[in-house]
C-alpha positions in Angstrom: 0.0 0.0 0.0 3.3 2.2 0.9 4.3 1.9 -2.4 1.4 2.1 -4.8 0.8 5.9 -2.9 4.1 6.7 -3.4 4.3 5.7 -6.5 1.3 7.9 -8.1 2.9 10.9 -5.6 5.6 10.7 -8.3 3.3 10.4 -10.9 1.5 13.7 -9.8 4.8 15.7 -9.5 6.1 14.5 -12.4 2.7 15.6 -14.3 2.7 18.8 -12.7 6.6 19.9 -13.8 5.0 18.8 -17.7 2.0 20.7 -17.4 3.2 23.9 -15.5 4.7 25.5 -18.2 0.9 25.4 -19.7 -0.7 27.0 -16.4 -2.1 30.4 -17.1 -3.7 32.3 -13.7 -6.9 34.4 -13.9 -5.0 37.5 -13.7 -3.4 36.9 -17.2 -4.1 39.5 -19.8 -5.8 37.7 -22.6 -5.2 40.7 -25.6 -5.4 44.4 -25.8 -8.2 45.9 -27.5 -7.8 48.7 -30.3 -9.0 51.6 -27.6 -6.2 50.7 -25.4 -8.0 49.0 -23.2 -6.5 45.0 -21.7 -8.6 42.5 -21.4 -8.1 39.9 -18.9 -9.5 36.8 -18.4 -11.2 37.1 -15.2 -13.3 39.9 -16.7 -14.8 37.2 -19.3 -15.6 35.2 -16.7 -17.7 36.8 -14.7 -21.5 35.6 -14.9 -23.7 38.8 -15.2 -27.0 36.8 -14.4 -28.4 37.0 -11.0 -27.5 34.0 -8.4 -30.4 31.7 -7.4 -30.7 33.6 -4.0 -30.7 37.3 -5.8 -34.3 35.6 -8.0 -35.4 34.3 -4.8 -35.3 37.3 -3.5 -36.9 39.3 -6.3 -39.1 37.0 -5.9 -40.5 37.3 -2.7 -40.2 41.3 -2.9 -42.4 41.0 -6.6 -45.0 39.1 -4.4 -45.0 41.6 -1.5 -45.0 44.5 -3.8 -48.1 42.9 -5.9 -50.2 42.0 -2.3 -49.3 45.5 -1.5 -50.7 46.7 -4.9 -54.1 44.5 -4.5 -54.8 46.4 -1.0 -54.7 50.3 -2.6 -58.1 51.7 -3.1 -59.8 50.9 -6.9 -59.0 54.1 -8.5 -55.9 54.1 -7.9 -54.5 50.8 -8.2 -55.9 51.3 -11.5 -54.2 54.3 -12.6 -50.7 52.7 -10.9 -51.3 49.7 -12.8 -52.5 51.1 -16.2 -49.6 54.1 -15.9 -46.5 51.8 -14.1 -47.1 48.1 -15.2 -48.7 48.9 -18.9 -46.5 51.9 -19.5 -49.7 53.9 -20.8 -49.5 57.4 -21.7 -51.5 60.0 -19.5 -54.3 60.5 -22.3 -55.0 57.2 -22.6 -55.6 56.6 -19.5 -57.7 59.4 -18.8 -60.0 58.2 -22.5 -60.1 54.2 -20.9 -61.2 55.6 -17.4 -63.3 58.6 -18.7 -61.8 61.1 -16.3 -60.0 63.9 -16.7 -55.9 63.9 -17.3 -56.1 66.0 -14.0 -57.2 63.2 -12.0 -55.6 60.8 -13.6 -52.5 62.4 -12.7 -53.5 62.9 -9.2 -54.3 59.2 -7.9 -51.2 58.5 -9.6 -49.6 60.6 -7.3 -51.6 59.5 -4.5 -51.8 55.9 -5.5 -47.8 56.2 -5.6 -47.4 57.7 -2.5 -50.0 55.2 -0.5 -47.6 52.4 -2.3 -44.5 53.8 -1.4 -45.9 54.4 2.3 -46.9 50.4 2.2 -43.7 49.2 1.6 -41.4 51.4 3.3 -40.9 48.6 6.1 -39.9 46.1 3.3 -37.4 48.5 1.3 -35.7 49.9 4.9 -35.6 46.0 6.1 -33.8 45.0 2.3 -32.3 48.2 2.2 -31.5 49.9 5.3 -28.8 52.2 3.8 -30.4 52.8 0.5 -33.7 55.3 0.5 -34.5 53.4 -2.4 -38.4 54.1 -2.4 -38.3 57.4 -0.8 -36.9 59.2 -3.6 -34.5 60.7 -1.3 -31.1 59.8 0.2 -31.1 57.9 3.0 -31.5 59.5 6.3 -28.9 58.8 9.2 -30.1 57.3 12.4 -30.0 60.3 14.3 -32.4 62.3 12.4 -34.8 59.5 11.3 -37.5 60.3 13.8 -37.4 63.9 13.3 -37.5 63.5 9.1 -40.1 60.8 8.7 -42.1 63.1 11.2 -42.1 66.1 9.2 -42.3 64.3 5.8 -45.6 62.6 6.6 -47.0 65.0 8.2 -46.4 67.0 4.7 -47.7 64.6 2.8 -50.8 64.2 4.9 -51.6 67.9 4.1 -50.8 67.5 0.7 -53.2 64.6 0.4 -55.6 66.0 2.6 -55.5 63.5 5.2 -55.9 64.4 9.2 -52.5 65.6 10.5 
């Protein structure tokens, strides 16, 4: 048994001196492009599609998102829906729901805002450092409280909700 592994040990080394010469690492420039640019071969082998956990992930986050968007009030769901997911134009909108471009702009807005206010909790719990729904960067711990405070209580009086 002594023998027979020390034996293919001396196989392995002696296939590794043959085949070293051959060895090329990641890091190796692979050719240099007209613009002056190199090209290596780690950058070719990067996979650009998203991992199985990253589609989980959107996912779950499509399904909370659509739950959210069941729950908003019927004429604005609509208008989010017809506007966001279909990619309508304004005017069509306003000719399928026989209402004015004015409104149909406005429970966009509104619908919007009632979505965004939905699923805050989700985007801060995914996202904590990113205000990715709010439009605005995000705030620092310190100041949270005293922000969210002020902005809601503006957008209560914009949308004429109780302050």
């Amino acid at each position: 048994m002594y023998r027979i592994a020390l034996r293919e040990a001396s196989n392995q080394r002696r296939w590794w001196s043959r085949h070293r010469g051959r060895e090329i690492t990641i890091e190796t420039e692979t050719n240099a492009s007209d613009d002056g640019k190199s090209t290596y071969l780690k950058d070719l082998l990067v996979d650009a599609h998203a991992s199985p956990y990253e589609l989980t992930e959107h996912e779950e986050i499509r399904a909370k998102v659509e739950i959210e968007l069941r729950r908003l009030p019927e004429p604005f769901r609509t208008v989010v829906i017809l506007r966001d997911l279909e990619g309508l134009p304004y005017d069509e909108i306003a000719e399928i729901l026989g209402a004015h471009l004015g409104t149909v702009k406005s429970r966009l807005v509104r619908g919007r805002a009632m979505l965004r206010a939905r699923l805050q909790p989700l985007i801060a719990q995914a996202h904590p450092d990113k205000g990715i729904l709010s439009g605005r960067p995000a705030v620092n711990s310190t100041s949270t409280s005293e922000a969210s405070g002020s902005t809601r209580s503006a957008e209560r009086r914009q949308f004429g909700e109780a302050v």
